[in-house]
NUMIFI-72046 format. One line per field, with one value per residue (C-alpha): residue number from 1; residue in three letters; x, y, z. Coordinates in nm, 3 decimals. Last residue first. Layout:
N
nr: [NUM_...]
rest: [ALA_...]
east: [X_...]
north: [Y_...]
up: [Z_...]
***
This chain:
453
nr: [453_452_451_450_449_448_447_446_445_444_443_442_441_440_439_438_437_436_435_434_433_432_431_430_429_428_427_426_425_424_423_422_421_420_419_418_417_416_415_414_413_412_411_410_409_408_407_406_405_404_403_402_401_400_399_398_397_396_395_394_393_392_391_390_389_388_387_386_385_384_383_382_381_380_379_378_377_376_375_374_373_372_371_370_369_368_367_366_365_364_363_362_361_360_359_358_357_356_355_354_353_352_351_350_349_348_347_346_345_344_343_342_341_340_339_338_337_336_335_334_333_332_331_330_329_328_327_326_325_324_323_322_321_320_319_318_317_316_315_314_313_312_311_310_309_308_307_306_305_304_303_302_301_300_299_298_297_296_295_294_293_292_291_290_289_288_287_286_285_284_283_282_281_280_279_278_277_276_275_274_273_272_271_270_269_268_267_266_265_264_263_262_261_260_259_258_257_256_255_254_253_252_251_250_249_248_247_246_245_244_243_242_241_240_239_238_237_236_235_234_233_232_231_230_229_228_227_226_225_224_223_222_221_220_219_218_217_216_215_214_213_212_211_210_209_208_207_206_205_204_203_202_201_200_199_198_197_196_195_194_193_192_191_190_189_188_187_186_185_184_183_182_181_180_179_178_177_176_175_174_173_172_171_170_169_168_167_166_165_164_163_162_161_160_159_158_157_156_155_154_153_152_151_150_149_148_147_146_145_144_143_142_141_140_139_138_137_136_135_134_133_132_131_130_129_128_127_126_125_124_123_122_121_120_119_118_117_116_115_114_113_112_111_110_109_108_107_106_105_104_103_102_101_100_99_98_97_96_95_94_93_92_91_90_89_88_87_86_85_84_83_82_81_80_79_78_77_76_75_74_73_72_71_70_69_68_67_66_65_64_63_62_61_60_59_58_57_56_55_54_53_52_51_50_49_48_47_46_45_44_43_42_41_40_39_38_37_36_35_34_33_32_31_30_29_28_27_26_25_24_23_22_21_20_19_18_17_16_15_14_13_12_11_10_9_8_7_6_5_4_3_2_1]
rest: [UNK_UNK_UNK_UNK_UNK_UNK_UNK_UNK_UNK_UNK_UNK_UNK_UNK_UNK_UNK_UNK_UNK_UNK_UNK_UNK_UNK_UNK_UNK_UNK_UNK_UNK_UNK_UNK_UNK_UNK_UNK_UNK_UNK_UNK_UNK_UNK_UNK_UNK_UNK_UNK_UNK_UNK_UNK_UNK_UNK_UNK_UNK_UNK_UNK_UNK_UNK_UNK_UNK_UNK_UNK_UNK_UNK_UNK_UNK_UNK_UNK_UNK_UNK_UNK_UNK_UNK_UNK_UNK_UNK_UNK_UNK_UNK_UNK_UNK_UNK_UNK_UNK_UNK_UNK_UNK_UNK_UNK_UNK_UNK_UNK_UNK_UNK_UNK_UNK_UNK_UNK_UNK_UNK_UNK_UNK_UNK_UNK_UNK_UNK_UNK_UNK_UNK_UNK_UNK_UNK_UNK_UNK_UNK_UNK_UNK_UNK_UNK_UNK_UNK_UNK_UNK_UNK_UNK_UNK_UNK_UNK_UNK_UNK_UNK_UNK_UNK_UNK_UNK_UNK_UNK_UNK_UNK_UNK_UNK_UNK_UNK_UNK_UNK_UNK_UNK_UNK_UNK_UNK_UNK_UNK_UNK_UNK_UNK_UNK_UNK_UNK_UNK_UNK_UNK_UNK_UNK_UNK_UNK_UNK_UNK_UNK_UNK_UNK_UNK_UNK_UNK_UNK_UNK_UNK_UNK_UNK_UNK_UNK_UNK_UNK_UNK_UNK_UNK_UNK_UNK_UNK_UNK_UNK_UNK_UNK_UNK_UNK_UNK_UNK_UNK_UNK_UNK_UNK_UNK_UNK_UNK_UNK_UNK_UNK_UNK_UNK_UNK_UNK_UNK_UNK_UNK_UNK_UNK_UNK_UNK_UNK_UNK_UNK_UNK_UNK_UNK_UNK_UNK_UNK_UNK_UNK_UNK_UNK_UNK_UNK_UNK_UNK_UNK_UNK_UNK_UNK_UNK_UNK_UNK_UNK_UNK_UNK_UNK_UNK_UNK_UNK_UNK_UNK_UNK_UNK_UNK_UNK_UNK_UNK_UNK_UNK_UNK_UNK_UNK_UNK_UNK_UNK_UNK_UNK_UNK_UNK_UNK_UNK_UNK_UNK_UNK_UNK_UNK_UNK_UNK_UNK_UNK_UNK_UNK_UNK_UNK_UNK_UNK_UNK_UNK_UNK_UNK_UNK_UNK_UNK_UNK_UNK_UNK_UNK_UNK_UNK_UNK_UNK_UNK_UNK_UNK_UNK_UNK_UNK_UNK_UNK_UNK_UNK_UNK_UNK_UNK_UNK_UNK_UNK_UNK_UNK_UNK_UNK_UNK_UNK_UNK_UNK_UNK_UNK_UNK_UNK_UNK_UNK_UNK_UNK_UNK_UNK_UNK_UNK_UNK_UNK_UNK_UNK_UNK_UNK_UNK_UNK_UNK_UNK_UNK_UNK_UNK_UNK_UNK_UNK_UNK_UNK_UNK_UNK_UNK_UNK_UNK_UNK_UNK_UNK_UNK_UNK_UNK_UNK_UNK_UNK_UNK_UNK_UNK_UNK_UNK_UNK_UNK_UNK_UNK_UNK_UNK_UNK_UNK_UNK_UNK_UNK_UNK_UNK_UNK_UNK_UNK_UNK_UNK_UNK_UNK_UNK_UNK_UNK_UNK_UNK_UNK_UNK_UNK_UNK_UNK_UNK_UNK_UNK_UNK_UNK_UNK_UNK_UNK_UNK_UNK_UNK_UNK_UNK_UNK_UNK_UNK_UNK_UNK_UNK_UNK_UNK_UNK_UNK_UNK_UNK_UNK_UNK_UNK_UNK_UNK_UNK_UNK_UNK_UNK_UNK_UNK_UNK_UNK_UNK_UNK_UNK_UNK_UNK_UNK_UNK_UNK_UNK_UNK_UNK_UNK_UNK_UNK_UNK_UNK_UNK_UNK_UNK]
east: [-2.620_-2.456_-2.425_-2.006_-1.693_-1.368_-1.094_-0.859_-0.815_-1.076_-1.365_-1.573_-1.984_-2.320_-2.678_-2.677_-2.360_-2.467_-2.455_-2.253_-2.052_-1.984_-1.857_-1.645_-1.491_-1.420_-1.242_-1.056_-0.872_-0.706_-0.821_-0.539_-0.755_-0.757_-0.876_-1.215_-1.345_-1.345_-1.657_-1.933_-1.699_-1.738_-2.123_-2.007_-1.801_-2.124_-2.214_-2.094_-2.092_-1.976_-1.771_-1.728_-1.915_-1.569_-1.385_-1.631_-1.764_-1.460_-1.323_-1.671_-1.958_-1.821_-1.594_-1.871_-2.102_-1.787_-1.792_-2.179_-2.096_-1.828_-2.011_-2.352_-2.086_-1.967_-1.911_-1.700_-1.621_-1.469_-1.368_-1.426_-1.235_-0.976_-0.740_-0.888_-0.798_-0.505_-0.374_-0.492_-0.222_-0.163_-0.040_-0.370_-0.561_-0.381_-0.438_-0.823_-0.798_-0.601_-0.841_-1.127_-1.027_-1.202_-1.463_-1.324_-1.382_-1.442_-1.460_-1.294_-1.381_-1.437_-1.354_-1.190_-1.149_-1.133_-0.948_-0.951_-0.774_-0.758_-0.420_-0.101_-0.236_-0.131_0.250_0.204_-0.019_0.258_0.525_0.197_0.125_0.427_0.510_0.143_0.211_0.537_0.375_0.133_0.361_0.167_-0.065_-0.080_-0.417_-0.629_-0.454_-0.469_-0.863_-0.882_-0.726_-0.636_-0.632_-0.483_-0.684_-0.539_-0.839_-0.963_-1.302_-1.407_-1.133_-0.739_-0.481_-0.406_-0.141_-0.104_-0.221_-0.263_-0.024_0.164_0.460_0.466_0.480_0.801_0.982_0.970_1.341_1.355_1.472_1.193_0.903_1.127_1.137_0.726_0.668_0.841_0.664_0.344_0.367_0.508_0.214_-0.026_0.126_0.128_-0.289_-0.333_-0.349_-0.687_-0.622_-0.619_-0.943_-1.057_-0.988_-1.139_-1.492_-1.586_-1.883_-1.808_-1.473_-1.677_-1.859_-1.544_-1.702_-1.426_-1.197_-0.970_-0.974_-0.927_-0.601_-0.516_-0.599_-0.354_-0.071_-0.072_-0.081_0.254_0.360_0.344_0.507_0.778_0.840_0.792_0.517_0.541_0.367_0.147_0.169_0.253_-0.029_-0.289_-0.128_-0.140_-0.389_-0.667_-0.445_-0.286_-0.621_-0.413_-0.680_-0.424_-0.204_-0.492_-0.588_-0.168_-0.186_-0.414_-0.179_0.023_-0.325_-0.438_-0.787_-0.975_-1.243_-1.220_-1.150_-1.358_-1.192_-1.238_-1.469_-1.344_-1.143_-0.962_-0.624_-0.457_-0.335_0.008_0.266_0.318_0.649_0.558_0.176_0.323_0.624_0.324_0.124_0.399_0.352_0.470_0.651_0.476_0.641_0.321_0.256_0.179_-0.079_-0.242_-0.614_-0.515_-0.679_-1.004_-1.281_-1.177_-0.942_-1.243_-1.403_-1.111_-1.073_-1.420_-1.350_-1.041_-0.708_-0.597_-0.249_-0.236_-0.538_-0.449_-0.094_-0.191_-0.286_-0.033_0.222_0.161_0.136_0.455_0.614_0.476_0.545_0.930_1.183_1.023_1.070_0.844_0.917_0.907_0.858_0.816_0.953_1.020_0.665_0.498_0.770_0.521_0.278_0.497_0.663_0.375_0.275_0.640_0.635_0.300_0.443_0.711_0.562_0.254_0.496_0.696_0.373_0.319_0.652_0.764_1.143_1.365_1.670_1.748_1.427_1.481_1.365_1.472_1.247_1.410_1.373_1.325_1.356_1.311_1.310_1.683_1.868_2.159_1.961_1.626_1.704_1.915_1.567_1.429_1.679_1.618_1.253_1.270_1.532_1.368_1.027_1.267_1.381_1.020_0.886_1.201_1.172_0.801_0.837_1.110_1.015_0.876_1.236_1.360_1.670_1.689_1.745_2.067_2.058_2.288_2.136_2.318_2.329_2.290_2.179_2.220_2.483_2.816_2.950_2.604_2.834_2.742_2.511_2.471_2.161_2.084_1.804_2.100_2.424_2.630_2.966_3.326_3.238_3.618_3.506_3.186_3.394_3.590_3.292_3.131_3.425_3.429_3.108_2.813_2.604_2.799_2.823_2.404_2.351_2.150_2.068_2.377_2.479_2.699_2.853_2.930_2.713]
north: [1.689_1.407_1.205_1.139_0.914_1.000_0.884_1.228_1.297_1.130_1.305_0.967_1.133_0.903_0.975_0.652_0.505_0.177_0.001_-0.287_-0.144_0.172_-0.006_-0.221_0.081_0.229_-0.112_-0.116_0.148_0.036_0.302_0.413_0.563_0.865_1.076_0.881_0.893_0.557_0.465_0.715_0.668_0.323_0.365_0.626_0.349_0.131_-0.217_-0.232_-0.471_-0.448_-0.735_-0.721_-1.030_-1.181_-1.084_-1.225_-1.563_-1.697_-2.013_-2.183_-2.007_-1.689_-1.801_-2.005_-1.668_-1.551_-1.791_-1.776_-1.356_-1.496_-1.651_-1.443_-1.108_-0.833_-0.486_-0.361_-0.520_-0.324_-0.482_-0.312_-0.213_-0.504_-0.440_-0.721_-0.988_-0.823_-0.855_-1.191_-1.308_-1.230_-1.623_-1.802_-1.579_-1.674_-2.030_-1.971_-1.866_-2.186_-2.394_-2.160_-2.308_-2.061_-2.248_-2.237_-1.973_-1.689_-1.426_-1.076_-0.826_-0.583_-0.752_-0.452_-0.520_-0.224_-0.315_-0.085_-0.043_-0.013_-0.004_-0.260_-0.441_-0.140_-0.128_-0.571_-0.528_-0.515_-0.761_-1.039_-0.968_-0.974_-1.322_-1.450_-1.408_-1.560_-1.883_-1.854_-1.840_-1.834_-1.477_-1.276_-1.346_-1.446_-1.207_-0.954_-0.998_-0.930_-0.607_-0.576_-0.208_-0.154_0.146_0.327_0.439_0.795_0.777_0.838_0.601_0.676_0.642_0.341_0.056_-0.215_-0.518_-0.685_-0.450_-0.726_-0.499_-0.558_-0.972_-0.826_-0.651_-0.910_-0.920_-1.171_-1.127_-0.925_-1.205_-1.485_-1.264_-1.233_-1.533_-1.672_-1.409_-1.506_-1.870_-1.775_-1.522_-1.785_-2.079_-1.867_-1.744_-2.125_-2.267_-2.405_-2.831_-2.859_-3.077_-2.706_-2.897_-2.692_-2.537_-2.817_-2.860_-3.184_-3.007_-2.771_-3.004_-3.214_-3.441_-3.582_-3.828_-3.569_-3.340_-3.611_-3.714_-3.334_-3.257_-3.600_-3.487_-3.179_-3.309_-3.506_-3.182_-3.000_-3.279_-3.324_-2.914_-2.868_-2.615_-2.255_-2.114_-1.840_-1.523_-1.336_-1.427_-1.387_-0.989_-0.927_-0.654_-0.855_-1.115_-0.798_-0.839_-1.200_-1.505_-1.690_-1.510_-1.511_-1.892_-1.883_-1.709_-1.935_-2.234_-2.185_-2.185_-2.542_-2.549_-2.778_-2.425_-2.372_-1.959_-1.707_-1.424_-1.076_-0.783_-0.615_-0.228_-0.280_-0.287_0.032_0.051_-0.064_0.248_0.340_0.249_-0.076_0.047_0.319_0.130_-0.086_0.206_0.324_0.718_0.810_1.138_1.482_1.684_1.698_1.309_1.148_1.202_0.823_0.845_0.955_1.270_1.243_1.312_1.633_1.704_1.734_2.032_2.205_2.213_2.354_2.637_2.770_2.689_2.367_2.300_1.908_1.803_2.039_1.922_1.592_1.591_1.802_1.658_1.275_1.433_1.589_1.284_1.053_1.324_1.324_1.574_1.677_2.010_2.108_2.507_2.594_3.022_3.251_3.118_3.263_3.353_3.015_2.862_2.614_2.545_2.532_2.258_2.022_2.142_2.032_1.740_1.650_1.736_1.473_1.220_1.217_1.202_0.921_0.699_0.816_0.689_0.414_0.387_0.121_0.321_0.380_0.518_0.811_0.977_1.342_1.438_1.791_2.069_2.429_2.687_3.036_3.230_3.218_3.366_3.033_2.872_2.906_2.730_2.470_2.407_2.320_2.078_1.881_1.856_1.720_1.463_1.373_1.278_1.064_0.874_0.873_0.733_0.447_0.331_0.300_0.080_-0.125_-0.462_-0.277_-0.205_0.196_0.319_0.643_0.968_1.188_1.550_1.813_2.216_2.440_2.800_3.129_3.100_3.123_2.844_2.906_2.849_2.795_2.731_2.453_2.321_1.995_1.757_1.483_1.197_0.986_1.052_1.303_1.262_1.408_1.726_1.872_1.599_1.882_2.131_1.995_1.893_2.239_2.383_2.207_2.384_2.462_2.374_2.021_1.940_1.958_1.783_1.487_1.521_1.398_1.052_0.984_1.370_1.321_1.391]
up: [-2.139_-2.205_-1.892_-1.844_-1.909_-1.878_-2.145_-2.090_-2.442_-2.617_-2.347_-2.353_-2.402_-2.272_-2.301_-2.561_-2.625_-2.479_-2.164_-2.271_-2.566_-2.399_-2.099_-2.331_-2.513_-2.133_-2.056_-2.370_-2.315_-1.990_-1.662_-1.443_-1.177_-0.894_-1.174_-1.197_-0.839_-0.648_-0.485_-0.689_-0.989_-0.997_-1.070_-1.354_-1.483_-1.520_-1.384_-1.025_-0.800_-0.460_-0.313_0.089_0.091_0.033_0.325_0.562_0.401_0.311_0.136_0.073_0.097_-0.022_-0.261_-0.425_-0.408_-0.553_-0.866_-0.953_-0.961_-1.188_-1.406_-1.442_-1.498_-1.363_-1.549_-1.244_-0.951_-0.611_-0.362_0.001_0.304_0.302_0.647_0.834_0.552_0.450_0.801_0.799_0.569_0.213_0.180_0.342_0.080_-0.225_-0.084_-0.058_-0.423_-0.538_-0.381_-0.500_-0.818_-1.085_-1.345_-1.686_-1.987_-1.736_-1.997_-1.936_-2.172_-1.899_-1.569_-1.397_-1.020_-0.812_-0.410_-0.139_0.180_0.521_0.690_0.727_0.402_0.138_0.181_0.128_-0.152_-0.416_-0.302_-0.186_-0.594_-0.704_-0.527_-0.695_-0.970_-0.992_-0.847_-1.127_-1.466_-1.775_-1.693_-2.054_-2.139_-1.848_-1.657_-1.903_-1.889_-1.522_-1.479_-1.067_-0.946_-0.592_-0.400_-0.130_0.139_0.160_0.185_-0.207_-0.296_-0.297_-0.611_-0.820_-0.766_-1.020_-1.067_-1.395_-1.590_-1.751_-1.704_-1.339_-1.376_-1.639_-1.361_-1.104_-1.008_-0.722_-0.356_-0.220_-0.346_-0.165_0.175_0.118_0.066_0.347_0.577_0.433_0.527_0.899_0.905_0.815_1.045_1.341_1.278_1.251_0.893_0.738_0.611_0.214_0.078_-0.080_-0.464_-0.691_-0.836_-1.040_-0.848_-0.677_-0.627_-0.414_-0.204_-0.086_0.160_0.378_0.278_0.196_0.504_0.689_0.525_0.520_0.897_0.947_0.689_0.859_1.204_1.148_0.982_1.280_1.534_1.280_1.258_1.708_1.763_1.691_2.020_1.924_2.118_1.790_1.609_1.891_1.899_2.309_2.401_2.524_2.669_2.940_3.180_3.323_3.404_3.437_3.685_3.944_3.883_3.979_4.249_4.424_4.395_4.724_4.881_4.757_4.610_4.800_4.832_4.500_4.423_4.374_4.161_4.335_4.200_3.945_3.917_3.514_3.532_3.418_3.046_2.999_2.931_2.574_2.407_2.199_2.161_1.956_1.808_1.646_1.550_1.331_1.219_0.879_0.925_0.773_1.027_1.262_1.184_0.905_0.604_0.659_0.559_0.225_0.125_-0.142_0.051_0.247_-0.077_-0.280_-0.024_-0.031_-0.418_-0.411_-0.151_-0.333_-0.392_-0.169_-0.112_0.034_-0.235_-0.502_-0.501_-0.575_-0.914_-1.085_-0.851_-1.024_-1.392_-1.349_-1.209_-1.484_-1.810_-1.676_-1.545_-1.261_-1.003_-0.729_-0.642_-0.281_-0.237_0.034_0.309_0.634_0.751_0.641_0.839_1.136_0.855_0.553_0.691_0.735_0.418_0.265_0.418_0.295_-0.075_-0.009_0.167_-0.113_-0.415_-0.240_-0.266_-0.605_-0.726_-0.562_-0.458_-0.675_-0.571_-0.920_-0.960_-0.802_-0.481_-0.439_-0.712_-0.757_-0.543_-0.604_-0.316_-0.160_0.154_0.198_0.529_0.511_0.844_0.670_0.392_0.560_0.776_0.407_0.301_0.594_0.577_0.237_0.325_0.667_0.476_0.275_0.609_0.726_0.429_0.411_0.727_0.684_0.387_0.555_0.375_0.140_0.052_-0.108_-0.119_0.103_-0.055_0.007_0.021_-0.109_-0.081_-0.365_-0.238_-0.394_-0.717_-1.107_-1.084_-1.204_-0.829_-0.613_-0.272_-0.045_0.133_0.309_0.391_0.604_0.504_0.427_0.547_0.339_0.226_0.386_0.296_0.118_-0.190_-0.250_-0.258_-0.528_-0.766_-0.688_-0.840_-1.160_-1.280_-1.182_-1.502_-1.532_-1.188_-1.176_-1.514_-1.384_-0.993_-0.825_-0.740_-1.030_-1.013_-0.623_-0.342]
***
């Protein structure tokens, strides 16, 4: 609550008193909120909040602590007699916390809000200081505050799947099941048991055959065998693995010799990654702009953009890559979600390992796996259609026959509509060069594509 921490230029408008008053408070715990007198501000309260830093680590922590923020500041309101309010971003980027994803919490919170207080409020005013942020609320608010019929209808299709709880908190399936009484056992008919069977053992068939295994997580029940006994078997699967047939290297498509991981192994692997990934400062892997996070598709589910020609261009360090990209997708991976692929001006110059794919996939984990609603791939080619029928017959038939091709933007727009995408330059200049110019306008100001009339 002091100058540093404070929303830029608060102290200075208000003056020295609120600088004093504020060191009589003792601090403020985040997600709580204080008030205090307006001094030379043109109001009559100043609300304090503190915002959570953010981890993806603790992404839901984090939601729900912000969510508290918001909601905070808002029973103060109506505790001091006020009916209005205008709030600064109370995430900033010093705590590292994601824009758009913070943007959602906080204008759900509000609605959430709004529904029980609609009588005692009369005003909440979203405040931004920067082209990003304004941009951000300009789009979403329509979906969570709908004007008319039309806007209605769009948010219907266009509304995150997740939009929390009754107070706009992020709701954790895990401390759901966690909490909830076990489900009754199911009415059968009695186990027959061996005849020789000894009757001191008879409990034991009983135990065994247990109606909990259907809800236990096969990842979690997995015994973790002993490290030499584990990589003894390694270095056997991969011996045999090796002098087995090796189809796809015969094809130049890789080395897929490696031995598969057990569900254990998978989440151990990820869970290494993903520590390492939290630990580094991957700033200039996000300026590449390969992937980056877009809005929802047509059915609600986040989307994460991936730009294939930058990362044939600007891509020289791999194992970096792929530690920003298990940071990035891991908010995504705990619920269905969407991938659009841009390979505009992207030529496949060498044939893709699939080794080094089916890796990629070993370290997302088979929550990403499960969790993948559909990739999206626009302006495909003869290569790399070749490359994920190869994927598909030889690193993973399930997740990758969840490709859909498109060749036109307007195609993509049908799946993913066009303002809930960051769309390169290029890529529309490369759509107009492939399909042609003809029966086709690009607005210059807001790129989007559409039939001439």
């Amino acid at each position: 609550m002091d100058e540093a921490h404070s929303s830029p230029g608060l102290h200075d408008a208000a003056g020295p008193g609120l600088a004093e008053e504020c060191a009589t408070l003792g601090g403020c715990r985040t997600g709580m909120a204080k008030v205090t007198k307006p001094y030379d501000l043109p109001a009559r309260k100043i609300i304090h909040t503190v915002g959570p830093k953010y981890a993806i680590k603790y992404h839901n922590a984090a939601e729900n602590a912000l969510s508290h923020c918001y909601r905070s500041c808002l029973e103060l309101l109506i505790e001091n007699g006020l009916q209005s309010i205008a709030m600064g971003c109370i995430y900033t980027e010093a705590k590292n916390y994601p824009r758009e994803p913070a943007a959602h919490v906080a204008i759900r919170t509000v609605r959430r809000f709004l529904e029980k207080q609609k009588n005692n409020i009369i005003a909440v005013v979203f405040c931004t200081v920067s082209t990003t942020d304004t941009e951000i609320y300009k789009r979403l608010l329509p979906l969570y505050f709908p004007r008319d019929k039309h806007e209605e209808q769009v948010a219907l299709s266009k509304l995150p799947a997740d939009v929390g709880d009754e107070n706009g908190e992020t709701i954790s399936d895990e401390r759901k099941i966690r909490i909830k009484p076990l489900p009754k056992r199911r009415v059968s008919t009695p186990p027959e048991f061996p005849v020789d069977l000894p009757v001191s053992d008879v409990g034991l068939v009983s135990r065994n055959s247990s109606h909990l295994d259907s809800f236990l997580d096969p990842a979690f029940m997995s015994m973790i065998k002993d490290p030499d006994q584990r990589r003894m078997e390694q270095w056997e699967k991969t011996a045999e693995a090796q002098r087995g047939w090796n189809c796809a290297k015969l094809i130049g498509y890789g080395d897929l010799g490696r031995p598969t991981l057990s569900a254990a192994e998978e989440y151990s692997l990820h869970s290494r990654y993903l520590s390492k990934a939290n630990s580094l400062n991957l700033s200039e892997i996000a300026e590449m702009k390969i992937v980056y996070r877009g809005g929802v598709d047509s059915e609600g589910h986040p989307v994460m953009v991936v730009v294939g020609a930058h990362f044939l261009l600007r891509c020289l360090d791999l194992e970096r890559f792929v530690l920003y990209v298990v940071k990035e997708f891991e908010p995504l991976i705990q619920k269905p979600f969407s991938i659009v692929y841009f390979h505009s001006a992207a030529s496949l110059q060498v044939q893709p390992d699939l080794g080094w794919m089916r890796r990629l996939q070993q370290i997302l984990g088979r929550k990403h796996q499960r969790n993948l609603h559909a990739i999206y791939v626009l302006h495909p080619t003869f290569g790399l259609k070749a490359a994920v029928f190869g994927l598909q017959m030889f690193v993973d038939n399930v997740v990758w026959k969840k490709v859909v091709y498109v060749d036109r933007l307007l195609q993509l727009f049908r799946y993913v509509p066009r303002e809930q995408l960051t769309i390169p330059d290029f890529v529309f200049q490369h759509d107009l060069e492939v399909n042609g110019g003809t029966g086709l306008i690009v607005d210059p100001r807001t790129k989007y594509v559409y039939n001439r009339p």
